[in-house]
C-alpha positions in Angstrom: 0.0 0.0 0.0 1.5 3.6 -0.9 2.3 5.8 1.6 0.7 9.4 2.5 3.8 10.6 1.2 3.6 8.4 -2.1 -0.2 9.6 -2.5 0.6 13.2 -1.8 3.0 12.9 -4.8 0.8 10.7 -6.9 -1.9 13.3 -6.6 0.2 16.2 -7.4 1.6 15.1 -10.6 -2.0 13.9 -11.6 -3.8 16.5 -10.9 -7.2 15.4 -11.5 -9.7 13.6 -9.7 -12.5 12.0 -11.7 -15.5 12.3 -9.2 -18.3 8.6 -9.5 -21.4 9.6 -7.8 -24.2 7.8 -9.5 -27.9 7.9 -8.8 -27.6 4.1 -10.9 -24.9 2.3 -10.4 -25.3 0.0 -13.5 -22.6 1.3 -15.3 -20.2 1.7 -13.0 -17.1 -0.5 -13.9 -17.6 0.7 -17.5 -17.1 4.3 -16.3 -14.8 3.7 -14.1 -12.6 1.2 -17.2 -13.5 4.2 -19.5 -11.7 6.3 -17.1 -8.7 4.6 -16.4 -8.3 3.6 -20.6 -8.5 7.9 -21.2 -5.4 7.9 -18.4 -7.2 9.3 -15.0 -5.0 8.3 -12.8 -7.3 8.7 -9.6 -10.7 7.9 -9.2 -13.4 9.1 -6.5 -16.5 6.7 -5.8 -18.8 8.4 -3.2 -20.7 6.4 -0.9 -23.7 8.5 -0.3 -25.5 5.7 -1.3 -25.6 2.4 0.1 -24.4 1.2 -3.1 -21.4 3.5 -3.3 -20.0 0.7 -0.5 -20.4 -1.8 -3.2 -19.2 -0.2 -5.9 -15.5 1.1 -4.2 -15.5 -3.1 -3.6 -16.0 -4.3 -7.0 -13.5 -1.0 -8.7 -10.8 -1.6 -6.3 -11.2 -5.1 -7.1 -11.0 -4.5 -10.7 -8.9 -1.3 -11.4 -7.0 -0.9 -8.2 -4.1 -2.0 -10.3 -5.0 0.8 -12.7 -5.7 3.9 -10.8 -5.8 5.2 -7.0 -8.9 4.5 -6.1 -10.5 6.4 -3.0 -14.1 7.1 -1.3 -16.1 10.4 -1.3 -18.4 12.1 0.9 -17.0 9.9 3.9 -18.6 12.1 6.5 -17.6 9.9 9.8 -14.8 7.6 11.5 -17.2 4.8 10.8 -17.6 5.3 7.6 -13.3 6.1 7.2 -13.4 2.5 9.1 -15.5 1.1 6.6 -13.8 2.4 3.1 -10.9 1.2 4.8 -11.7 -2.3 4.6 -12.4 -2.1 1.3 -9.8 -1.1 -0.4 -9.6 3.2 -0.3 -6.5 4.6 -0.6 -7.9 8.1 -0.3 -11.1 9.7 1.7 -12.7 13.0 0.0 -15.3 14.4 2.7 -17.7 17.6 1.7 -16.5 19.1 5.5 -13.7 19.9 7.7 -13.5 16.9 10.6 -10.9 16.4 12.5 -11.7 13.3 14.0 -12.1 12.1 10.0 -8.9 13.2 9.0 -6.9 11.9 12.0 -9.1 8.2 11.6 -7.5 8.6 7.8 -4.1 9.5 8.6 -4.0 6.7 11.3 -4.9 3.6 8.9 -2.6 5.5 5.7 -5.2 6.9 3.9 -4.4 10.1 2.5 -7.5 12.6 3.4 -8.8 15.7 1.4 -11.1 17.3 3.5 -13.8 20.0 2.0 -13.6 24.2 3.5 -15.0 26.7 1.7 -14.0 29.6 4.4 -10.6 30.8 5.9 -11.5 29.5 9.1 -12.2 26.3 7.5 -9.0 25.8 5.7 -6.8 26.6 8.9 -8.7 23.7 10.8 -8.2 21.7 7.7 -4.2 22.4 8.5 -3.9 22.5 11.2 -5.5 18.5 11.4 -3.1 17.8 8.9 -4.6 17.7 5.9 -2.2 17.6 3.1 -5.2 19.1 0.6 -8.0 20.7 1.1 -10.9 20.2 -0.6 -11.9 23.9 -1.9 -16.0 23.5 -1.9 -18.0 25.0 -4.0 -15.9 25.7 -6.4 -18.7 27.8 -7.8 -17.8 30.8 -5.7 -14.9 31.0 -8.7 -11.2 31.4 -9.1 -10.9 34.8 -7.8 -12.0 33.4 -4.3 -9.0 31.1 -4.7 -6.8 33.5 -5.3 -7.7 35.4 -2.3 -7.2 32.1 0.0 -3.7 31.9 -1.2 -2.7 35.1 0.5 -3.1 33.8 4.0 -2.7 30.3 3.0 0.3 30.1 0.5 1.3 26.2 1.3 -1.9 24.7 1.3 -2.7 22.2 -1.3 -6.2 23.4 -2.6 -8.6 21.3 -5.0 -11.0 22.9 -6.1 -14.4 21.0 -6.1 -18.2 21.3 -7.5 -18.6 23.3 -10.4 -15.3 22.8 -12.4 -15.1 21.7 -16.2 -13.0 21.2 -19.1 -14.0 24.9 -19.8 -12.5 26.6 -16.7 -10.3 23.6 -15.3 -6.9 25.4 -16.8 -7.8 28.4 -14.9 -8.2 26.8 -11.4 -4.6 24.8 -12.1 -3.1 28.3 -13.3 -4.6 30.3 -10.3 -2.2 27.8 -7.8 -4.6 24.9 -7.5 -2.9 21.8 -7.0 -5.0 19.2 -8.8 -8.8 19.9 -9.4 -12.0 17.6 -9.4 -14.4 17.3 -11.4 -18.2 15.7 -11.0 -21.1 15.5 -13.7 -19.3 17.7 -15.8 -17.8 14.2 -16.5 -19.7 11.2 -15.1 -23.1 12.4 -15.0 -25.2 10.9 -12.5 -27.2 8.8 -14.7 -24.3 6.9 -15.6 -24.6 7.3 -19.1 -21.2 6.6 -21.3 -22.1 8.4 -24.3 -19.5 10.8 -24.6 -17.2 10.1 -21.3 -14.3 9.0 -23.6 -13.7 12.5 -25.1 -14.5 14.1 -21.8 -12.1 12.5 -20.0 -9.4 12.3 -22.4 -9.7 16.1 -22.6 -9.8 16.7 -18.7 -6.5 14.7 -18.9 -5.0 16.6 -21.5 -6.2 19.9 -19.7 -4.4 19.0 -16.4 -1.2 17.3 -17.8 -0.5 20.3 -19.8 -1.7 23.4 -17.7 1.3 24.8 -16.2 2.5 23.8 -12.9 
């Protein structure tokens, strides 16, 4: 199993996290095959729903040999426990927890906590977080930008309401990586168009300066 150092690393030179949260789960090792063939390197499968649990399973099972793999919207130690056991190498929560993020660092998994405000962030730090989730994104670059000043080291992906359209701009405003939802895999699970999607959000992210 990689290390929070290895992930940290992995994650950086990616850049991208392709975001699985399905209302039909169907499809999902299809998307999640389609993903890995376009070269996403890491892959977030949220476990809203009951069958979010089942899916992570079968994907780490499948592709865990192709791609990072990790949980999303993990909103308790229980739940960290849980993904755990199956097989996440990352956790991805919508809010700042501490208890969350030290569960995560204590069985290796690397956690990416969400914080929209500057109070947020600094309790996302000062847990330990190695990136913070920056949720909405929607509130738009400029914001970013602004939560630099105080917070030049942290390791900001920007979350909810990013695109191929604006995904450059995020990278070349100082985001670190960026993730992106049903801009991609839209909730239905449909496939009909995900390979040129994806292969662009690669392309976008690979070649947006550092």
């Amino acid at each position: 199993m990689a290390s929070l150092d290895e992930l940290e690393g992995a994650l950086g030179r990616a850049r991208l996290v392709a975001i699985v949260r399905l209302s039909d789960h169907t499809n999902v090792l299809a998307i999640v095959e389609t993903l890995c063939d376009a070269g996403v390197q890491f892959l977030e499968i949220t476990v809203e729903r009951p069958e979010g649990y089942d899916s992570l399973a079968r994907c780490v099972e499948k592709f865990s040999n192709r791609a990072t793999i990790g949980a999303g919207t993990v909103l308790s130690v229980d739940s960290v426990r849980r993904v755990r056991d199956l097989g996440a190498q990352f956790v991805v929560s919508p809010n700042t927890n501490p208890d969350v993020i030290a569960e995560c660092h204590e069985e290796n998994l690397l956690a990416i906590p969400g914080a929209l405000t500057a109070t947020e962030v600094a309790s996302a730090t000062a847990a330990g977080a190695r990136f913070v989730k920056l949720f909405p994104a929607s509130v738009g670059v400029p914001y970013l930008q602004a939560l630099r000043g105080p917070f030049p080291n942290a390791k900001f992906v920007p979350t909810g309401g990013v695109n191929n359209e604006n995904a450059a701009s995020w990278l070349d405003a100082g985001a670190s990586a960026v993730a992106m939802g049903s801009s991609l895999v839209p909730l239905s699970g449909e496939l009909d168009g995900l390979v040129a999607r994806a292969q662009q959000a690669v392309t976008i992210t690979v070649s947006s300066d550092a």
